[in-house]
N, CA, C and O atoms as a GROMACS GRO file, in nm:
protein
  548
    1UNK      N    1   0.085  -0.118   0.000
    1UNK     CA    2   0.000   0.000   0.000
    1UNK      C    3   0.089   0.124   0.000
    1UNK      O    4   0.195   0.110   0.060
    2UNK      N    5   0.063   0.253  -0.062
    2UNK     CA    6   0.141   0.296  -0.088
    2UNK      C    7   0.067   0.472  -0.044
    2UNK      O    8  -0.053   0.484  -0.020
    3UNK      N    9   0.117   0.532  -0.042
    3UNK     CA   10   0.045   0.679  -0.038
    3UNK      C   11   0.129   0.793  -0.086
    3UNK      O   12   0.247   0.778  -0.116
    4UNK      N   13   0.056   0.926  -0.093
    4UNK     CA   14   0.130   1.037  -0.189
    4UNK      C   15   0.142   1.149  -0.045
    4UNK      O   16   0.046   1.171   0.028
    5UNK      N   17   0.286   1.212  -0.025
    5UNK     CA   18   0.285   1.350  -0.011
    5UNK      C   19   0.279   1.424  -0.056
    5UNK      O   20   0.366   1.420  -0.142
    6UNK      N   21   0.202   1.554  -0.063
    6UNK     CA   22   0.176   1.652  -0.128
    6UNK      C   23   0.279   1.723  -0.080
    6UNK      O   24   0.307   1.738   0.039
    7UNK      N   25   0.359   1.787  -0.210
    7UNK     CA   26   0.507   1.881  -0.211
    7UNK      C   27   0.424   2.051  -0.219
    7UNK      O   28   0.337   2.077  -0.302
    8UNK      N   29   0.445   2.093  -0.175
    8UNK     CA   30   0.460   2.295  -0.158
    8UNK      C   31   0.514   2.314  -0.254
    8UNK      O   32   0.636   2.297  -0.260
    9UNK      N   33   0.441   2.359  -0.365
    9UNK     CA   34   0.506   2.436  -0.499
    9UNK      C   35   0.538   2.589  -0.464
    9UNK      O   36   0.643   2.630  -0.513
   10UNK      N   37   0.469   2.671  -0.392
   10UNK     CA   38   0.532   2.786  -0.357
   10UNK      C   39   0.524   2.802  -0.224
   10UNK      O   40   0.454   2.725  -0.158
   11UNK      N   41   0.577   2.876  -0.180
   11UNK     CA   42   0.577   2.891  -0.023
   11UNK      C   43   0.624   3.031   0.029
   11UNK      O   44   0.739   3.073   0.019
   12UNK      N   45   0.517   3.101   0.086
   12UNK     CA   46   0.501   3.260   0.082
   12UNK      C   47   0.649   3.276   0.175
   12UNK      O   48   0.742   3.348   0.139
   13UNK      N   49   0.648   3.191   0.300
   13UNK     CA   50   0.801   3.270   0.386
   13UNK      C   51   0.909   3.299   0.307
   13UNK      O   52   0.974   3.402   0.294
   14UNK      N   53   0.919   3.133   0.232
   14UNK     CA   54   1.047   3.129   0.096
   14UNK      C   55   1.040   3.219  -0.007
   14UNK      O   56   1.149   3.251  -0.054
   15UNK      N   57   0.944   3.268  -0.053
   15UNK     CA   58   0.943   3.352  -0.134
   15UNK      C   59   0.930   3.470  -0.159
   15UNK      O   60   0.908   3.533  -0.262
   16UNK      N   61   0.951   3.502  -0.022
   16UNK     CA   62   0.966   3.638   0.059
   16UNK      C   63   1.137   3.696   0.129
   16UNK      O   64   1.168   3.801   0.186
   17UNK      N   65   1.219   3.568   0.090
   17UNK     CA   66   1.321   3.580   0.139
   17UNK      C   67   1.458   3.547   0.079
   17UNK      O   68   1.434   3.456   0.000
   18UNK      N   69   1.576   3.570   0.076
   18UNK     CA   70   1.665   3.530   0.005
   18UNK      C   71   1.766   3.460   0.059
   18UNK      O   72   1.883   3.493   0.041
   19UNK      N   73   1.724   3.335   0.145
   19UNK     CA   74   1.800   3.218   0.190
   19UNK      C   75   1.729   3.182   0.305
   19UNK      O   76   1.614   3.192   0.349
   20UNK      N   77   1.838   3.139   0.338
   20UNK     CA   78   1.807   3.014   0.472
   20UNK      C   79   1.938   2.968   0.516
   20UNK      O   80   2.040   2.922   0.466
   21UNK      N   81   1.870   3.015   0.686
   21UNK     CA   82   2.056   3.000   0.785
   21UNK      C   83   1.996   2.862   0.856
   21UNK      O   84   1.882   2.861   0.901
   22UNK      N   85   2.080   2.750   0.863
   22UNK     CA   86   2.036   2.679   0.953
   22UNK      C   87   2.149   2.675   1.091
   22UNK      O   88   2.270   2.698   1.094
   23UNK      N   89   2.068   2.642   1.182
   23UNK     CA   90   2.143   2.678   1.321
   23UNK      C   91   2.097   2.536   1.388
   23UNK      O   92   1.981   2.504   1.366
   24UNK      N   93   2.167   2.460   1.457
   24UNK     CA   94   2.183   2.363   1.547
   24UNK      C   95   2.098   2.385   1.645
   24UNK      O   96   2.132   2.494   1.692
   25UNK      N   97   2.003   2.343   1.706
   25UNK     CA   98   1.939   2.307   1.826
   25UNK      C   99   2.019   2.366   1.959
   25UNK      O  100   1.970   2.433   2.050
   26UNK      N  101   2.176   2.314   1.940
   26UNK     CA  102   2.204   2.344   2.126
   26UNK      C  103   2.289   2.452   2.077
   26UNK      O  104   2.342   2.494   2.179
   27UNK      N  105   2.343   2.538   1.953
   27UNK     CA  106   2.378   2.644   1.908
   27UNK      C  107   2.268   2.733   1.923
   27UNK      O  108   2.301   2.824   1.998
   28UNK      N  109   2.134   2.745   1.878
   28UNK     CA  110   2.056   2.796   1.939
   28UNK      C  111   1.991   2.784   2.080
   28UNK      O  112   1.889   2.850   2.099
   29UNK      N  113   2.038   2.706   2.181
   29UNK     CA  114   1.994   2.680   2.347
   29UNK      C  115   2.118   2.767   2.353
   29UNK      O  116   2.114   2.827   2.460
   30UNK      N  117   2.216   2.796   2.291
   30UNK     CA  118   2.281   2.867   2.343
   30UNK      C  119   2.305   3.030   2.325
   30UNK      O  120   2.389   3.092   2.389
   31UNK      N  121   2.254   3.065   2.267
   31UNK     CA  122   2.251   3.165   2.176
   31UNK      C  123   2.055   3.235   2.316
   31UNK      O  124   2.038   3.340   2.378
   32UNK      N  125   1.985   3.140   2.304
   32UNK     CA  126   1.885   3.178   2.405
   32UNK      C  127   1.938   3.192   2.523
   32UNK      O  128   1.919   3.301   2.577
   33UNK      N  129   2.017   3.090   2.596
   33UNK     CA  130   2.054   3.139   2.748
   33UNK      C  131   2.103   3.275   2.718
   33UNK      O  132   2.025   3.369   2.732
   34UNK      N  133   2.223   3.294   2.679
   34UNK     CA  134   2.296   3.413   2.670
   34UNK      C  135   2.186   3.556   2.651
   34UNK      O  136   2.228   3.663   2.694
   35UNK      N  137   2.043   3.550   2.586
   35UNK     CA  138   1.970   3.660   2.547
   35UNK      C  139   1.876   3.684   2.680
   35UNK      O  140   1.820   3.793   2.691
   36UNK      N  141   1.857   3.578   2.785
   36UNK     CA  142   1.809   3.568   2.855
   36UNK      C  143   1.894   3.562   3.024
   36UNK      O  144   1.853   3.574   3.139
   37UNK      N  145   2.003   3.542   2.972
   37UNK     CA  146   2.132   3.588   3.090
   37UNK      C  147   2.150   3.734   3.068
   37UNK      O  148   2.223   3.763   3.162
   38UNK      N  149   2.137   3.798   3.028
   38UNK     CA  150   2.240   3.937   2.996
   38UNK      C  151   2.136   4.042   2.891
   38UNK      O  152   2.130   4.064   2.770
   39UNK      N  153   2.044   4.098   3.040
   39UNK     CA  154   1.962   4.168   2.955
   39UNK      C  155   1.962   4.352   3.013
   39UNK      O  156   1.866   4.424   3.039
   40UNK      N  157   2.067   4.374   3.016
   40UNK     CA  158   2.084   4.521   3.020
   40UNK      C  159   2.184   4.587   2.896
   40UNK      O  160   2.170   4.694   2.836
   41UNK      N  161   2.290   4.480   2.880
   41UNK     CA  162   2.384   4.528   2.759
   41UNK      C  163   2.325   4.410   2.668
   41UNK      O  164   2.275   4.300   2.694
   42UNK      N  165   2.362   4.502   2.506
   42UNK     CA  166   2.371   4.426   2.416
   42UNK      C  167   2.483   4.344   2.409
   42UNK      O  168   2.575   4.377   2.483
   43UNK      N  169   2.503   4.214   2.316
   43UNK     CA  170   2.631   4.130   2.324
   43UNK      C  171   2.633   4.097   2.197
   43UNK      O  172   2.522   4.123   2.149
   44UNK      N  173   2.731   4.035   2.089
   44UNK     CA  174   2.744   4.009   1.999
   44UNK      C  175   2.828   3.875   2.007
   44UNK      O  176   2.910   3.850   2.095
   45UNK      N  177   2.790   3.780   1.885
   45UNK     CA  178   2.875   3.666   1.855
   45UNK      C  179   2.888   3.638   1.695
   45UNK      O  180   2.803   3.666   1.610
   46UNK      N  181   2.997   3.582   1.678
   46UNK     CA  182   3.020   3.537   1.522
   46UNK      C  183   2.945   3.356   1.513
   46UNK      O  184   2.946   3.254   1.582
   47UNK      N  185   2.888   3.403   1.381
   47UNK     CA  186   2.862   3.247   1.370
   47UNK      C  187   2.962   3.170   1.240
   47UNK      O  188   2.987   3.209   1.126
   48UNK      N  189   2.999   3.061   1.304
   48UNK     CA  190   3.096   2.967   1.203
   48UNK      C  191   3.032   2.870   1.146
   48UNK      O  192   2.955   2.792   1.202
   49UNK      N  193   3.066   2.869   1.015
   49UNK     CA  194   3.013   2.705   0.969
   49UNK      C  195   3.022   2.758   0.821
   49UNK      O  196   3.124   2.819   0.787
   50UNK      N  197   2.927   2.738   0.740
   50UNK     CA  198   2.973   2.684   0.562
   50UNK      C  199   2.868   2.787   0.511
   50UNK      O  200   2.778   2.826   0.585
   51UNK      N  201   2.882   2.826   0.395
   51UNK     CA  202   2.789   2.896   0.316
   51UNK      C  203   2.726   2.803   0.158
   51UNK      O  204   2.816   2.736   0.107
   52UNK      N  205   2.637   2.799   0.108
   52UNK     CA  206   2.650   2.754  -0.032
   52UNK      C  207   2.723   2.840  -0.098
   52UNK      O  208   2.754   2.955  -0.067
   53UNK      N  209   2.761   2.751  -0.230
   53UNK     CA  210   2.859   2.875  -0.344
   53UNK      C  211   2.753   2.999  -0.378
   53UNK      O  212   2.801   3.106  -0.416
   54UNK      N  213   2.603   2.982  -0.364
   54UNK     CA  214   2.554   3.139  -0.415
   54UNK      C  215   2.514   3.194  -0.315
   54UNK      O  216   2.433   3.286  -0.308
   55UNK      N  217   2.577   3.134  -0.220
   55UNK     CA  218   2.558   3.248  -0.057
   55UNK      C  219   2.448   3.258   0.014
   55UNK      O  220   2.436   3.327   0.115
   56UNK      N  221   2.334   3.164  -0.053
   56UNK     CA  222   2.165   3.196  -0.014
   56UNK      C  223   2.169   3.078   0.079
   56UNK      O  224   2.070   3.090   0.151
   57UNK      N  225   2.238   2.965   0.115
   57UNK     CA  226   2.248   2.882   0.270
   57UNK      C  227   2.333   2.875   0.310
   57UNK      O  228   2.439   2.834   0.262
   58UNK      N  229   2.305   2.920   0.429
   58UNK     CA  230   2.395   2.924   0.546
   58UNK      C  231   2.400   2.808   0.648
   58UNK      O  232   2.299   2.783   0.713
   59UNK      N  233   2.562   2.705   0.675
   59UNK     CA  234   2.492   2.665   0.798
   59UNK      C  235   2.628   2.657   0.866
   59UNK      O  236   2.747   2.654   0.834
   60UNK      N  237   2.524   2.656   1.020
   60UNK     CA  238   2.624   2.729   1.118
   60UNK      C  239   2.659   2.620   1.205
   60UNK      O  240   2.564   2.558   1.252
   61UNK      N  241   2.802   2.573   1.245
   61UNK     CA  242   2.829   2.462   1.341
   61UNK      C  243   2.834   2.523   1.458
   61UNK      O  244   2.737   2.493   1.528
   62UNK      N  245   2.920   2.610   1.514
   62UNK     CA  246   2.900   2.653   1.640
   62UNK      C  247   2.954   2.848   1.618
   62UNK      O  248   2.952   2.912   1.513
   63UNK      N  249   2.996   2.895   1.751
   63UNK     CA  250   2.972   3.019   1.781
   63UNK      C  251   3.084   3.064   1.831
   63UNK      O  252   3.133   2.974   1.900
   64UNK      N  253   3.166   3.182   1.830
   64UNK     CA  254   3.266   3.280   1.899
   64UNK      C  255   3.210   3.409   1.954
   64UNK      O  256   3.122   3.483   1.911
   65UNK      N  257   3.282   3.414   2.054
   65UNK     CA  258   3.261   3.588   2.090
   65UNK      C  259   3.390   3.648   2.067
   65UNK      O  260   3.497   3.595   2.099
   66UNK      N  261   3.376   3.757   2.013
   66UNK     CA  262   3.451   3.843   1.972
   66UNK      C  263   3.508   3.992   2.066
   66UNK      O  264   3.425   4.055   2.131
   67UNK      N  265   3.613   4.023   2.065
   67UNK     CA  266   3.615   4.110   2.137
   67UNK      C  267   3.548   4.274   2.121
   67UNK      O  268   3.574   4.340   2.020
   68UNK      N  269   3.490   4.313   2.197
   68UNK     CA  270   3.322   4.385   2.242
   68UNK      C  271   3.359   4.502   2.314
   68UNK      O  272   3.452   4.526   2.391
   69UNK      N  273   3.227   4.596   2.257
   69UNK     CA  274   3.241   4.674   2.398
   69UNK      C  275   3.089   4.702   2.388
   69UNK      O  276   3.024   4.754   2.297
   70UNK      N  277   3.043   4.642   2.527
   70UNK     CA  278   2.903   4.606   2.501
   70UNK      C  279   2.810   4.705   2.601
   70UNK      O  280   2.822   4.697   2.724
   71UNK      N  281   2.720   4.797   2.537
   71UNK     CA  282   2.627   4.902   2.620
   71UNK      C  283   2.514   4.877   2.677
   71UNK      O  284   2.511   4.795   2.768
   72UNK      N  285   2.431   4.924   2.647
   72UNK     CA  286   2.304   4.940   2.731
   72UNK      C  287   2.204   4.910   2.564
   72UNK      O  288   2.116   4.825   2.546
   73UNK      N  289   2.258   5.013   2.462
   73UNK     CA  290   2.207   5.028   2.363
   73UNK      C  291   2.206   4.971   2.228
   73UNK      O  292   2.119   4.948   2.143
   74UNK      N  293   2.403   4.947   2.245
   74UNK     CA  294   2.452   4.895   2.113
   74UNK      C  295   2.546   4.840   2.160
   74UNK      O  296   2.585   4.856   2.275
   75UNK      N  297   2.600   4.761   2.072
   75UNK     CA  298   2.703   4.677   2.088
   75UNK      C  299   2.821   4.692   1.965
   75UNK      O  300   2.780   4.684   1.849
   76UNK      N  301   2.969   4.712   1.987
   76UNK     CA  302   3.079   4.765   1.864
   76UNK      C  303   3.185   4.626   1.842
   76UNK      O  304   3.277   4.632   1.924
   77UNK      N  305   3.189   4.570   1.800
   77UNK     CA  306   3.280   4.462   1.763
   77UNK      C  307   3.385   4.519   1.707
   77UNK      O  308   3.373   4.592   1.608
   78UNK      N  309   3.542   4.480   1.785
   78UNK     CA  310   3.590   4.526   1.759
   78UNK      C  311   3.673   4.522   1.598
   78UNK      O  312   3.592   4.459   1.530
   79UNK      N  313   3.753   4.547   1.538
   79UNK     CA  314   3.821   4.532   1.385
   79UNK      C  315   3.878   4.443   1.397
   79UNK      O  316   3.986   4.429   1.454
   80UNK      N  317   3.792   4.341   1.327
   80UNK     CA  318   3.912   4.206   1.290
   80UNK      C  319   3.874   4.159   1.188
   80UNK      O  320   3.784   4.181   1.108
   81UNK      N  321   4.000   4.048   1.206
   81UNK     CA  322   3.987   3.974   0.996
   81UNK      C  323   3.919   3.839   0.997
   81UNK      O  324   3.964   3.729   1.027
   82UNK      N  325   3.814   3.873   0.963
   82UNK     CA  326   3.699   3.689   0.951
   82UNK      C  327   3.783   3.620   0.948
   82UNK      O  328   3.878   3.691   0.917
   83UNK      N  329   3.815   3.527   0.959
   83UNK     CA  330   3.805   3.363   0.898
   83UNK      C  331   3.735   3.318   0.856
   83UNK      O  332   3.624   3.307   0.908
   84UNK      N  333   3.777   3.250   0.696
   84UNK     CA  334   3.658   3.189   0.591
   84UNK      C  335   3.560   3.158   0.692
   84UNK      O  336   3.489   3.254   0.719
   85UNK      N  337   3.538   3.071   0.745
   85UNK     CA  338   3.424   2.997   0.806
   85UNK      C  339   3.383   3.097   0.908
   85UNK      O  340   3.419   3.060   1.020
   86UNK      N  341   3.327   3.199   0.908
   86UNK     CA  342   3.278   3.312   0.938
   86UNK      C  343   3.144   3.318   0.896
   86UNK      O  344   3.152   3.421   0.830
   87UNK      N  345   3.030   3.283   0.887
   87UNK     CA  346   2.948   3.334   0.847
   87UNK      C  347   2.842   3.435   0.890
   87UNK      O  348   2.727   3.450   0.848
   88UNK      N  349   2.902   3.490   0.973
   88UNK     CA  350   2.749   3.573   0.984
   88UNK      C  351   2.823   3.619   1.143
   88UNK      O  352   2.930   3.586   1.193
   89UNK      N  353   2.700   3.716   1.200
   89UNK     CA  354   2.709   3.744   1.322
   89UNK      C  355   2.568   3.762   1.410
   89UNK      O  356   2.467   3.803   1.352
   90UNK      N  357   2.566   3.738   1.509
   90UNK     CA  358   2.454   3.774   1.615
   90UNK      C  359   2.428   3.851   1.685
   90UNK      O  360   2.518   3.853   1.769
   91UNK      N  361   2.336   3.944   1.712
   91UNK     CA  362   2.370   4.025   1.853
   91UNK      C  363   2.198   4.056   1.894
   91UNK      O  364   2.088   4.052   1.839
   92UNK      N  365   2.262   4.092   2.036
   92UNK     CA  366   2.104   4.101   2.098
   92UNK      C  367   2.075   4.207   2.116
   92UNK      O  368   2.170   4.285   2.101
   93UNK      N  369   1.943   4.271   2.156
   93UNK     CA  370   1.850   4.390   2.138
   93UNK      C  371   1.782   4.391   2.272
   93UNK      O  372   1.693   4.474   2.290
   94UNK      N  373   1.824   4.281   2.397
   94UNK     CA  374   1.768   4.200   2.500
   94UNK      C  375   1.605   4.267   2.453
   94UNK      O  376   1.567   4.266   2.336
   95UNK      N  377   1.523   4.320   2.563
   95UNK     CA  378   1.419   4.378   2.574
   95UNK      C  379   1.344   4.481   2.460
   95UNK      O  380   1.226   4.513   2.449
   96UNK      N  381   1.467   4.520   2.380
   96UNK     CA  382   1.427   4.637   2.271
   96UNK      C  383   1.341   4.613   2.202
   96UNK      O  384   1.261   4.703   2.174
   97UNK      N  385   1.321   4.436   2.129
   97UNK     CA  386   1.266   4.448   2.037
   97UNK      C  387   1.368   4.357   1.915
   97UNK      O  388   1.491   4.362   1.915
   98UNK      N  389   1.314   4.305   1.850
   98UNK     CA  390   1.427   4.216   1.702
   98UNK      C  391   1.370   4.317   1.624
   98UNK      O  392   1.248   4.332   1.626
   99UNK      N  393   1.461   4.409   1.536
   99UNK     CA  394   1.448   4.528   1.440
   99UNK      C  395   1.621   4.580   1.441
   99UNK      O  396   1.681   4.614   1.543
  100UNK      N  397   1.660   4.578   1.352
  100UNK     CA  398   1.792   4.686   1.321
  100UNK      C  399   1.743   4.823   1.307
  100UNK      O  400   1.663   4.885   1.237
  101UNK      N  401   1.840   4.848   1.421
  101UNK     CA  402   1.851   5.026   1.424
  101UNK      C  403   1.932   5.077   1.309
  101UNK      O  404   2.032   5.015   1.275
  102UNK      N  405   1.895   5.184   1.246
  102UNK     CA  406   1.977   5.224   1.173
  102UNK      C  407   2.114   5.259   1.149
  102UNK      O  408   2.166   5.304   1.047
  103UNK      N  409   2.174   5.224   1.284
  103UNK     CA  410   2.288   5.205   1.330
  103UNK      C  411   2.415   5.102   1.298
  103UNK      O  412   2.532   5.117   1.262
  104UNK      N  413   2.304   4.961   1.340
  104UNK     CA  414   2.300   4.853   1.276
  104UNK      C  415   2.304   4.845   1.148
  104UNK      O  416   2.362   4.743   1.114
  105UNK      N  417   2.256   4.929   1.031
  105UNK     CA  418   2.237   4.886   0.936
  105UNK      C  419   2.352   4.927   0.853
  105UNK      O  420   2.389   4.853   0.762
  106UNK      N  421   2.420   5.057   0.880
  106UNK     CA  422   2.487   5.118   0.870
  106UNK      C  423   2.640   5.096   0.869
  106UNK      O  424   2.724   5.105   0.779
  107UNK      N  425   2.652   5.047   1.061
  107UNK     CA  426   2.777   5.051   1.079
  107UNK      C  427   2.813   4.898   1.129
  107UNK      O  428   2.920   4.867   1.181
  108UNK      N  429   2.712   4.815   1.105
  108UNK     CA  430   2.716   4.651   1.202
  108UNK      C  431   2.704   4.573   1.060
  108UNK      O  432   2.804   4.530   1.002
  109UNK      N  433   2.587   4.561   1.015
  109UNK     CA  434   2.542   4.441   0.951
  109UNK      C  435   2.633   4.444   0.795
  109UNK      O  436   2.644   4.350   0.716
  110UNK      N  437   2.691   4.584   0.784
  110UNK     CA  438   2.764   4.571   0.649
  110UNK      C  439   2.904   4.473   0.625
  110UNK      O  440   2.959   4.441   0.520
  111UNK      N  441   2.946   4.431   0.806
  111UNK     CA  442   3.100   4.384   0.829
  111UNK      C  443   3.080   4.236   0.785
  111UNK      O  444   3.176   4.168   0.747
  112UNK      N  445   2.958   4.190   0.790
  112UNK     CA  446   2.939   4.029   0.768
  112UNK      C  447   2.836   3.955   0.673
  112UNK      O  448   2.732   4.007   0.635
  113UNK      N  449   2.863   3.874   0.651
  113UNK     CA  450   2.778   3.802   0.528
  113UNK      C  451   2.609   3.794   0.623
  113UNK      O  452   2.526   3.879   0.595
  114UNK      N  453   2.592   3.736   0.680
  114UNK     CA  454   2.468   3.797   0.727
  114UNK      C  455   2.467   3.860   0.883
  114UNK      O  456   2.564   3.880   0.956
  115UNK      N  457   2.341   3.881   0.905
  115UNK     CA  458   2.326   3.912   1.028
  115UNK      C  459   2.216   3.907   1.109
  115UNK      O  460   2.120   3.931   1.036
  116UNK      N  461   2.178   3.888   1.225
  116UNK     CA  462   2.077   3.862   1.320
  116UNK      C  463   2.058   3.911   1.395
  116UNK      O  464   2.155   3.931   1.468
  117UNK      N  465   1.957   3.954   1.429
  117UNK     CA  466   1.930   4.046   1.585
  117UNK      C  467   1.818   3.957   1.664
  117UNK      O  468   1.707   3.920   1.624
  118UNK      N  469   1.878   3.937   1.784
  118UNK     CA  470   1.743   3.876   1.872
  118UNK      C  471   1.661   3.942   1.987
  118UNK      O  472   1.684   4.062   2.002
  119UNK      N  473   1.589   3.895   2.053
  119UNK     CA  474   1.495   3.992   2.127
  119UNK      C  475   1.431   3.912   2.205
  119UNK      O  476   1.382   3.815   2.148
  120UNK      N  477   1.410   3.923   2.339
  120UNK     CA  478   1.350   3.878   2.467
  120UNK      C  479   1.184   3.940   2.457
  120UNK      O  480   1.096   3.887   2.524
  121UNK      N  481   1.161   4.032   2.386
  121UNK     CA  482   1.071   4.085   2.405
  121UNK      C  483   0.969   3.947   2.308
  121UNK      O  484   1.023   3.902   2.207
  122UNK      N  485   0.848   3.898   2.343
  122UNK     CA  486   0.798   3.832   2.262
  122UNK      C  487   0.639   3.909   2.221
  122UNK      O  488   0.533   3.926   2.281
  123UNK      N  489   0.693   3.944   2.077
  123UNK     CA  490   0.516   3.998   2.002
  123UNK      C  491   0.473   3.954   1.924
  123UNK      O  492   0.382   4.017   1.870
  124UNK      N  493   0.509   3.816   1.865
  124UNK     CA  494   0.482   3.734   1.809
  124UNK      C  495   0.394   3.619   1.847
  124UNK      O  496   0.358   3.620   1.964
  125UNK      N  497   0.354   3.526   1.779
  125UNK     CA  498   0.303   3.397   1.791
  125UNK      C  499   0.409   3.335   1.791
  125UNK      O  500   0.419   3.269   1.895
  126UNK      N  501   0.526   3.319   1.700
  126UNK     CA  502   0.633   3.269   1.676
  126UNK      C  503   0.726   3.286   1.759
  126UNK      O  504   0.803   3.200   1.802
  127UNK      N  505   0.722   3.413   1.788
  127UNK     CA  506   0.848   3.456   1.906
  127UNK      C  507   0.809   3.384   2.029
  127UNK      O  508   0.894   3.332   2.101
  128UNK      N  509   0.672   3.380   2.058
  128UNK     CA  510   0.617   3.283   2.205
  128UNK      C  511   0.654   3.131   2.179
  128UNK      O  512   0.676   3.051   2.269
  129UNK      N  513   0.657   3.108   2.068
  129UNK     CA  514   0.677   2.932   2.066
  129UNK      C  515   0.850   2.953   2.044
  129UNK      O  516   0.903   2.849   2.085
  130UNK      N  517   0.901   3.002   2.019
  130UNK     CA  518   1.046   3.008   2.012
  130UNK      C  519   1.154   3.100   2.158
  130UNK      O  520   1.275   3.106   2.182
  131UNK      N  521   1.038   3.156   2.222
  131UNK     CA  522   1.093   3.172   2.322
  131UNK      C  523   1.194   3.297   2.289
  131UNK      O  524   1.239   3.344   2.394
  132UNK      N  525   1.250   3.372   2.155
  132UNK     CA  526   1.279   3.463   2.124
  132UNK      C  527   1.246   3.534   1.980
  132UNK      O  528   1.220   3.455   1.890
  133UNK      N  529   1.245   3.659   1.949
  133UNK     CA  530   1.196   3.724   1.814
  133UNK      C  531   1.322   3.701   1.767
  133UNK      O  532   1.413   3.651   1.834
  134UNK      N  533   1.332   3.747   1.613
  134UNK     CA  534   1.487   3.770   1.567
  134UNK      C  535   1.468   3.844   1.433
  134UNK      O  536   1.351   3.842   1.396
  135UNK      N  537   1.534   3.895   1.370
  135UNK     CA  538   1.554   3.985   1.248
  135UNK      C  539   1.660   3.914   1.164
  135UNK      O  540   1.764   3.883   1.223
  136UNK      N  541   1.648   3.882   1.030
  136UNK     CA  542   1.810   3.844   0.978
  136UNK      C  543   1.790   3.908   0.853
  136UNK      O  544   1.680   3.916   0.799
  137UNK      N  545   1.936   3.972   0.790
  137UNK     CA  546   1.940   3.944   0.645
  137UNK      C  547   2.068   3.866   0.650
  137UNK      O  548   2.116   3.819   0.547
   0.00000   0.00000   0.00000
């Protein structure tokens, strides 16, 4: 006996977006403690792992922190030289909200192949079942 799955020919999230980061389960338990430990300064981390050759998947094995100088408001990473397996970076917004400040957009998210902002604050449906919001390009 045999049966059919029905395949998703389009799919509004996917086609609203230009990739897909995948992140590990206890890379993300970890990435949550830390947003939920440390909610007066922002903090930042690099994420490591592989890119496809057209840059639209990302996946991430584990995480570094970088040397910081971490506020109330923003967070400045200091000047350094990636390593290939660099992909991307993280940083938190604790309570603010997942949204790049124009700050962010400006003077943060241009240093790395992508980027993420997370948020304690939950205004989502999604953010309640995930326990945090987040922003990426």
């Amino acid at each position: 006996m045999g049966f059919i799955i029905p395949q998703v020919e389009t799919c509004p999230v996917l086609r609203g977006s230009r990739g897909i980061i995948y992140i590990p389960l206890d890379v993300l338990g970890q990435l949550k403690s830390a947003l939920y430990e440390e909610k007066s300064n922002e903090w930042a981390v690099l994420l490591h792992g592989t890119r496809s050759p057209d840059g639209r998947e990302v996946h991430v094995t584990h995480l570094s922190v970088p040397t910081q100088v971490r506020e109330c408001a923003e967070v400045t990473v200091a000047q350094l030289r990636l390593s290939p397996d660099v992909v991307g970076v993280v940083h938190s917004h604790h309570t603010m909200g997942a949204y790049f400040s124009a700050k962010d957009v400006t003077n943060f998210n241009r240093k790395f192949p992508c980027s993420i902002v997370l948020s304690s604050k939950l205004a989502t449906h999604e953010g309640q079942v995930l326990g945090l919001e987040y922003e990426a390009v």
